[in-house]
N, C-alpha and C positions, 0 to 999 in steps of 0.2 A: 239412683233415683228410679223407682217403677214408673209405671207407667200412665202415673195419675199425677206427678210430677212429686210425690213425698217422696221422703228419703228412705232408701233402703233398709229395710233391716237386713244385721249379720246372721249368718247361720247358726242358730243357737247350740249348733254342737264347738264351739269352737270356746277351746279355754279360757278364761279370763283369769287375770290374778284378782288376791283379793281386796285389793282398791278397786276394780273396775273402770278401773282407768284404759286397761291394753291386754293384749294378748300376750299368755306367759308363754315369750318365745321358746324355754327350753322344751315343753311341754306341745307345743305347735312343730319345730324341728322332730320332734320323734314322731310324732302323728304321720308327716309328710314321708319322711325315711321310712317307717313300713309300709306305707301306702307302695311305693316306689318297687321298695321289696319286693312285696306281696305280686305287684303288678310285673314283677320280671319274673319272680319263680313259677308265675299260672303261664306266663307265654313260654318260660325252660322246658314249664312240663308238656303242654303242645306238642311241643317241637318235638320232644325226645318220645312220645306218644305216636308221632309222624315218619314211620322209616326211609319214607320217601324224600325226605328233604334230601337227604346225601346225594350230592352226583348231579342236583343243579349244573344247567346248562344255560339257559333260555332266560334273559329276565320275565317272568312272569307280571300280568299287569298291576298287583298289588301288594300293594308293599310286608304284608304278613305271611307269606313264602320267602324266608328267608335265605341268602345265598350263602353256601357251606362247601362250595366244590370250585378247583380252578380248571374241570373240564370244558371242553367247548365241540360242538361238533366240527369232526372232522379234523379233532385236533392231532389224529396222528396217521392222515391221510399220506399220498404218496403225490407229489402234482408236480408233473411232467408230460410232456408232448398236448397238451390241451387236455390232459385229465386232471380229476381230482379224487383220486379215488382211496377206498377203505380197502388195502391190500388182500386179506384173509379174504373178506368179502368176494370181492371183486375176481380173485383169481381163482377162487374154487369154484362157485357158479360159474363161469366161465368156462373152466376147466370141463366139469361136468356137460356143459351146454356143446361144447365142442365133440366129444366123445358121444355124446348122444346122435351127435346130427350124422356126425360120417359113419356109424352103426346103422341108423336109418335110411340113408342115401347107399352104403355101399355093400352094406350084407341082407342079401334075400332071406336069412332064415329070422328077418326082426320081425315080420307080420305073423309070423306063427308064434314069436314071443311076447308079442302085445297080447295074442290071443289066451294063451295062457295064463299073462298076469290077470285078465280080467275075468276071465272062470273061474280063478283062483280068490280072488275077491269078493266073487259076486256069490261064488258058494259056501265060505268061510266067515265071511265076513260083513254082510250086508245087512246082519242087525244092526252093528256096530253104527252106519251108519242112519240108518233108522233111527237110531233114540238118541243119535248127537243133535239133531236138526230138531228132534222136539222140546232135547233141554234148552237148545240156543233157544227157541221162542219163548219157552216159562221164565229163562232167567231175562231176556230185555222185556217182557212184560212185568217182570218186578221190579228191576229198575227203573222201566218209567214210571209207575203209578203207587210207588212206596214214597218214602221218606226222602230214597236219592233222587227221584226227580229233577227239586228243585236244584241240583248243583250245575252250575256253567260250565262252559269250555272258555277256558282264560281270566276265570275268579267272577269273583259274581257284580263287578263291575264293567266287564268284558262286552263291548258291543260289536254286532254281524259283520264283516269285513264284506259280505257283498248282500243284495238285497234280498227279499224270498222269491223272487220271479225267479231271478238270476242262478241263485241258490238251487232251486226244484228243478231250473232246467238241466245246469251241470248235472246233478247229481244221477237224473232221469237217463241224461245220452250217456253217462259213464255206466250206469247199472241197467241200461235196458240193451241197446247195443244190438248186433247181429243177429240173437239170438231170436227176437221178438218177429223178423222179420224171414229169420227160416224156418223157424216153428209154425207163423201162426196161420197157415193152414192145415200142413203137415199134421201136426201133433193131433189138433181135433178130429182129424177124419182117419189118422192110427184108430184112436179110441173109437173112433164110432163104429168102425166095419172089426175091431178085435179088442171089445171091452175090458179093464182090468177083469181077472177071474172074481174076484170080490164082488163085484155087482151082481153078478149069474144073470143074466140078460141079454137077447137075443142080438146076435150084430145086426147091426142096419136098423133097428125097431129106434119108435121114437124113446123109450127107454134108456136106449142106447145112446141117442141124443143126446139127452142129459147127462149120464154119465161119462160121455165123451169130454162136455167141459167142464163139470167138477173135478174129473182127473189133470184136465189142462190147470186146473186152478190151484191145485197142488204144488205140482209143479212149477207155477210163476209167481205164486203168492206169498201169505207171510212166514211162509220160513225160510225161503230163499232172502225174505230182506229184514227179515231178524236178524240173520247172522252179519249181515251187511252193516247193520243200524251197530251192532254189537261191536265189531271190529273198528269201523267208526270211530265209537264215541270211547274206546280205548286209547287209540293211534291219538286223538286228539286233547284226551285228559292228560295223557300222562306227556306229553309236550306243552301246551298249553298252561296244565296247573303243577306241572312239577317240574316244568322246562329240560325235558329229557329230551333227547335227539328224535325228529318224526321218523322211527323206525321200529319195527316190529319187538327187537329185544328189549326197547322201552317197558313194555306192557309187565312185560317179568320182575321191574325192580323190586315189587312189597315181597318177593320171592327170592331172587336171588341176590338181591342188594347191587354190590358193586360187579358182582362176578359177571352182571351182563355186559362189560366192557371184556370180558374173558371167554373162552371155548364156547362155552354155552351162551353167550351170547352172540358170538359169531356164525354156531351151530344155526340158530332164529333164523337170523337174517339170510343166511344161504338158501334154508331152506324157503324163504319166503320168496325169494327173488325167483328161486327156478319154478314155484307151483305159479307165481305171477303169470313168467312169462310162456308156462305151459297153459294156463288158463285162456292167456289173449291168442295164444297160437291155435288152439282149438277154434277159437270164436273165428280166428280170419279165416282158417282153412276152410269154416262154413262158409262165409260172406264169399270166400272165390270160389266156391264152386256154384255158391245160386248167382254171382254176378256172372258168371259167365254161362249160367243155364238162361239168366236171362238177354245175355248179348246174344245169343245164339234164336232165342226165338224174335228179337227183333230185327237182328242185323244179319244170321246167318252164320257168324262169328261160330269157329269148333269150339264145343262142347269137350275140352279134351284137358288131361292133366298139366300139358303143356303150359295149355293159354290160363290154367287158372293158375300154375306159376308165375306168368307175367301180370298178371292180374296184380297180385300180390305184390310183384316187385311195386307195380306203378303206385301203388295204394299206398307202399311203404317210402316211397316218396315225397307223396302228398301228406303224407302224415307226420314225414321230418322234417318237411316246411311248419308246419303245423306246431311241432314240441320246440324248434329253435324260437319259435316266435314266444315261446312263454304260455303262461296261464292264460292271461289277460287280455293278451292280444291275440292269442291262437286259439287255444282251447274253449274258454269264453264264449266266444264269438260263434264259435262253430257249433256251441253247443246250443246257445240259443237259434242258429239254422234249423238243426236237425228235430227239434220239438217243434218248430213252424212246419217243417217239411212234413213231420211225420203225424201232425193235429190235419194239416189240411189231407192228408190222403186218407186216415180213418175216413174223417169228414163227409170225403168222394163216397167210400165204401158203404158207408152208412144210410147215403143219401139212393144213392144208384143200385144198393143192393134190397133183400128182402125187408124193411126198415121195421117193419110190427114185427113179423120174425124174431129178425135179429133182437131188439129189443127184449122182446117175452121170452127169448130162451136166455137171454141175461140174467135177468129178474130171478126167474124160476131156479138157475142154472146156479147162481150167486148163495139163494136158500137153501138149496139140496146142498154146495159143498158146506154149508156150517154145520146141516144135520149130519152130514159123515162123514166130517172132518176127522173127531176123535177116533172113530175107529179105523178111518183110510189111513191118518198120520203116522198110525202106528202098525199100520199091517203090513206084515212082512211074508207071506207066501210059506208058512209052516206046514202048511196042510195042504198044500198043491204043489203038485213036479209041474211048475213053468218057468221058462225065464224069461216073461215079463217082468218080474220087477229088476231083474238084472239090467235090461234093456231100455228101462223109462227111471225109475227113479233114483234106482242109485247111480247112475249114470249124472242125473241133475243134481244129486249132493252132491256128487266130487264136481262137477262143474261150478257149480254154486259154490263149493270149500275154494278151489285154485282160483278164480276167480275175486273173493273176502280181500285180501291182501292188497290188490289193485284197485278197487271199489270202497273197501275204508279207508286206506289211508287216503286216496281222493278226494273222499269224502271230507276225511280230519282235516284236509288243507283246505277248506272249503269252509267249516264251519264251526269257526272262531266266533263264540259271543253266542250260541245256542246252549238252550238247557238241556239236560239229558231228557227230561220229558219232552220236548221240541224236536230233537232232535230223530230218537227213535219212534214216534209216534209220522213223524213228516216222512221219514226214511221205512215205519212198515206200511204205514198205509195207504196213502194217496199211490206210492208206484203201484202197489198189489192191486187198489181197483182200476188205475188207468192198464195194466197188464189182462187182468178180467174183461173188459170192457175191446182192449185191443182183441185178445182172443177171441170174443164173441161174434164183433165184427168180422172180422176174417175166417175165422173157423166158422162161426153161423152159418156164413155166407156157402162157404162151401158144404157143407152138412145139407143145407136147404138144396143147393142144384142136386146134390146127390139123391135126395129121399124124392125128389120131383121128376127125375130123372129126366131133367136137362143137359146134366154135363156125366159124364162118368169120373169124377175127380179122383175118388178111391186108385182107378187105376191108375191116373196118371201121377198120382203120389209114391205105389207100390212101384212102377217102374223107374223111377226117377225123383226121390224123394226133393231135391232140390229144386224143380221145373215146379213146383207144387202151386206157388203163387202164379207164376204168369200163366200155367194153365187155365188156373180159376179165371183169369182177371180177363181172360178172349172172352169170356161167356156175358160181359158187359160193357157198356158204350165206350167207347175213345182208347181200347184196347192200347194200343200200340205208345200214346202217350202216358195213358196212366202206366205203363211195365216202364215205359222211360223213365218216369218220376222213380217208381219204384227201384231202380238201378241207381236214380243218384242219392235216395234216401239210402240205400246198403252202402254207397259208396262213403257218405258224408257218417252213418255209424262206424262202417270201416275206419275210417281216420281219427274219428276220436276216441276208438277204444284203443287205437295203438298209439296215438299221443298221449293219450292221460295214460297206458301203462308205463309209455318210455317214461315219462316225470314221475311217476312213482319209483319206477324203477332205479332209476336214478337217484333218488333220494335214497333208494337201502347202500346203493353201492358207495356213494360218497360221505357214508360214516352220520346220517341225517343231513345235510348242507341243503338248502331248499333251493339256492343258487348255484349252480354247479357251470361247468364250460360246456360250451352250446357242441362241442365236435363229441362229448360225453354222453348230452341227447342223442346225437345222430348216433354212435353203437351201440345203444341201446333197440334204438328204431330200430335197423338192419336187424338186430339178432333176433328180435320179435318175430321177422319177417320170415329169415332162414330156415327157427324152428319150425313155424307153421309150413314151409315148404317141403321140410324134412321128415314133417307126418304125412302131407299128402303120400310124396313117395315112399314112403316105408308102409302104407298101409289104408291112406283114403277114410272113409268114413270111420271105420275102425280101429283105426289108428288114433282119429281124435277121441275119441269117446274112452278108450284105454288110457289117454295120457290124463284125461279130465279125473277119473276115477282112480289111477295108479298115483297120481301126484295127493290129491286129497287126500285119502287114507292119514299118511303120516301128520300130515297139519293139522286133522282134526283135534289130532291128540293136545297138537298146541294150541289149539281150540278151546278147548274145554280147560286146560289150564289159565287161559286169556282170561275166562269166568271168575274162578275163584279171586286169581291177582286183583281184578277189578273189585268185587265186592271187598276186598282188604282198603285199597286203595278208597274206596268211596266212602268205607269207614271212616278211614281215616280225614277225611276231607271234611267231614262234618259234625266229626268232632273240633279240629280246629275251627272252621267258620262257627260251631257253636262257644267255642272258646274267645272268639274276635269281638262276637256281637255281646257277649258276658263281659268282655271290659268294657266295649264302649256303654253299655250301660251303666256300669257302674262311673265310666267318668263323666257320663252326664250327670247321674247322681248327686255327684259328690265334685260339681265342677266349681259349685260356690263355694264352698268350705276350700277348698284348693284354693280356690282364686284367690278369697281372702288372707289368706295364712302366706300366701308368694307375696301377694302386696305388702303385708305387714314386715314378713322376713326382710323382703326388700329397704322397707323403710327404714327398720331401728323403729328401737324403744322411744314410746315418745319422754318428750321433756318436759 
């Protein structure tokens, strides 16, 4: 019956004999049988279209990834004494991490060997890193605003496992971190009193000004979180939509197939874990030295390598409270602190410092970097003997490279049920302008007392790059509790960047397992901690800035490999989904002529 209450008519494709009496079954049974055909040989060829399907792991959320593998993560893990771990994995990073720390704690001639690898890099090799950082930005702005876009993480019925508040904060305390808070005076008043050479512009001139924070913006902007957006939405496709293990040699499958359960894929993961944990070791070794540049100007507390060892031990403490307690209850929680913490002290900044100032060199500051951007992006110092750009930028790639690992797959745990346009669009831009914005406030601020010449801040940066912030911060009201807040806002980025890299970490070593034993977290924590102790003493600031740049190098390379696999893989992704949406149209099509031909079959001939 339609819906006017007549009786239906059949679909006039449907055979009749010739009484018209009934449907000529034999004639209806072959119709149905190639339909059937037809409709497995277009999904066969999919599939076998799809190199990715092999080696399933993960149910996926929809039922057209089909399961072809009896692998499972961690399935050939080693679990004993409260571990569960991926052996190869496990024991070679380790291995290396071991050797590395007592070379750095017990032979003197390792700072003269930091010194060299990164002369060695910085003069050999710092194109290289140059035009990695500009392809990561062109190839995730093609991802997001092409055709892949529209693909999910988790099939394209996949909903957000957490909300976008919740979502933006994790991701913010995970990728913004220590760094925001010892740079962000530091760096702008580098640049102001000793401009990149590119500018040709007097230091100290309001010229200079400006150019101080277009270079800051460089540096915290979208190409530091392209490559973030990128690794991302890698780490979380190819778990997600291919149900691979959440681990680095995932990314490699449309590449190496199965071989990434072999050498080369054990190769990945090693090298991921130690640029990881060299990444967040850099990041603490900053955070204890300005946390205790600032105990010392509020409490008196030494300013000494010592105390910023213990510094770190206590932080590594707090922070394996923190990763025992999980995503949910630890991480979470602490992350939406540290965006309250850290919204309301901009806030202060903004309100108490030069506020039109600050404002209009934002503005202005935001303009000038898009007009020289292309040429800043790409300038490398071919035609000037300086080693500035040794010293500022490539120094923030390989930061920014060792760093990628810990920050995407973070990220990927995080964000399940995001499109790839959602995702890298959320992931480059809102952090790049609350970073612009964070910069401008704090560096304004200081730039402004400098060219007024209320405070001498220049100097107090040159003799003490770390004191930089609570210098600034005597030259406005309530001193002494605003540097407090400031000490527990570094203290609460402290502990989430070394919890959310132990759970990352953790997850390469336990073969992907997203659950792993909580005494697993906690060596993870500790080793975090060791390394960062074992750069202070091997070498202090220069030590980190080596480890940041000596580690990155080589990952880049699996960088730009991560690129090509993905465009394979997104291929392939949409060709199936276009393949899924091709049959269900056609069995809407052709649901009546089905329906009726199954009733009839069912029935028999009538009598």
């Amino acid at each position: 019956m339609d819906d006017a209450g007549n009786p239906a008519s059949e679909d006039p494709r449907i055979h009749r004999s010739p009484d018209d009496t009934d449907i000529n079954l034999t004639e209806a049974t072959l119709a149905l049988h190639d339909w059937e055909e037809e409709e497995e040989r277009r999904r066969e060829e999919a599939i076998s279209n799809r190199k990715s399907f092999e080696g399933l792991q993960i149910d996926p959320d929809i039922d057209f990834y089909p399961e072809v593998s009896d692998r499972e993560p961690g399935d050939r893990n080693i679990v004993r004494a409260g571990f569960d771990i991926h052996p190869q994995v496990t024991f070679w990073a380790s291995g290396f991490l071991v050797v590395f720390i007592c070379l750095s704690i017990f032979v003197e001639a390792t700072q003269d060997v930091f010194s060299e690898i990164l002369d060695f890099i910085n003069g050999s090799l710092g194109w290289f890193y140059i035009l990695d950082f500009n392809i990561f930005l062109l190839v995730a702005m093609y991802f997001a605003f092409s055709r892949y876009g529209k693909i999910k993480l988790g099939g394209p019925f996949a909903l957000p496992e957490f909300s976008t508040v919740s979502w933006y904060a994790m991701l913010l305390s995970a990728g913004l971190g220590i760094g925001l808070m010892f740079w962000g005076v530091a760096e702008p008043i580098f640049h102001f009193t000793s401009p990149a050479p590119l500018f040709d512009v007097e230091p100290g001139s309001v010229e200079a000004g400006k150019a101080a924070l277009a270079t800051t913006y460089l540096h915290w902007g979208v190409h530091g979180w392209a490559l973030y957006g990128l690794t991302a939405l890698a780490l979380g496709f190819f778990a997600y939509n291919r149900g691979l293990p959440l681990t680095f040699r995932s990314i490699f499958y449309p590449i190496l197939g199965p071989r990434i359960y072999g050498t080369w894929g054990h190769v990945i993961d090693i090298l991921t874990v130690i640029a990881t944990l060299f990444g967040l070791a850099t990041s603490l070794g900053f955070g204890a030295q300005q946390g205790a540049a600032g105990l010392n100007k509020l409490f008196g507390l030494p300013n000494e390598t010592w105390f910023q060892i213990v510094l770190i031990l206590a932080i590594t403490g707090l922070a394996t409270i923190s990763v025992v307690a999980g995503l949910d209850a630890g991480v979470k929680r602490l992350s939406e602190l540290n965006i309250w913490l850290a919204g309301a002290f901009l806030v202060f900044m903004l309100l108490v410092g030069p506020t039109l100032f600050i404002l209009s060199l934002y503005t202005q500051s935001l303009g000038y970097y898009v007009q020289v951007l292309p040429e800043f992006a790409f300038w490398n110092a071919a035609f000037e003997e300086t080693q500035w750009q040794a010293w500022w930028t490539i120094f923030y790639w390989g930061w920014w490279i060792s760093w990628s690992p810990f920050v995407g797959m973070f990220i990927a745990r995080i964000s399940k049920g995001r499109s790839v346009r959602e995702l890298l669009i959320g992931v480059i831009f809102l952090p790049s302008i609350l970073c612009f914005l964070w910069m401008s406030v704090f560096g304004g601020s200081a730039i402004n007392l400098q060219m007024t010449g209320e405070r001498d801040v220049a100097s107090a940066v040159n003799e003490n790059v770390a004191t930089a912030l609570f210098d600034m911060l005597e030259a406005f009201p309530l001193t002494n509790i605003v540097s407090f807040i400031g000490v527990l806002l570094l203290v609460s980025f402290f502990v989430t960047s070394s919890d959310s890299g132990s759970l990352v970490v953790d997850h390469l070593t336990s073969g992907g397992k997203l659950d792993s034993p909580k005494p697993q977290r906690v060596f993870w924590a500790v080793m975090e901690g060791v390394v960062a102790i074992a750069l202070l003493i091997g070498g202090g600031l220069s030590a980190l800035q080596t480890a940041a740049v000596s580690i990155g190098l080589p990952f880049s390379v699996i960088l730009l490999i991560m690129c090509w696999s993905m465009k394979k893989a997104f291929t392939e992704e949409l060709d199936l989904l276009e393949s899924h949406y091709d049959e269900q149209i056609f069995q809407s099509q052709h649901s009546g002529l089905i329906a009726q031909v199954k009733e009839r079959l069912a029935e028999g001939p009538k009598k």
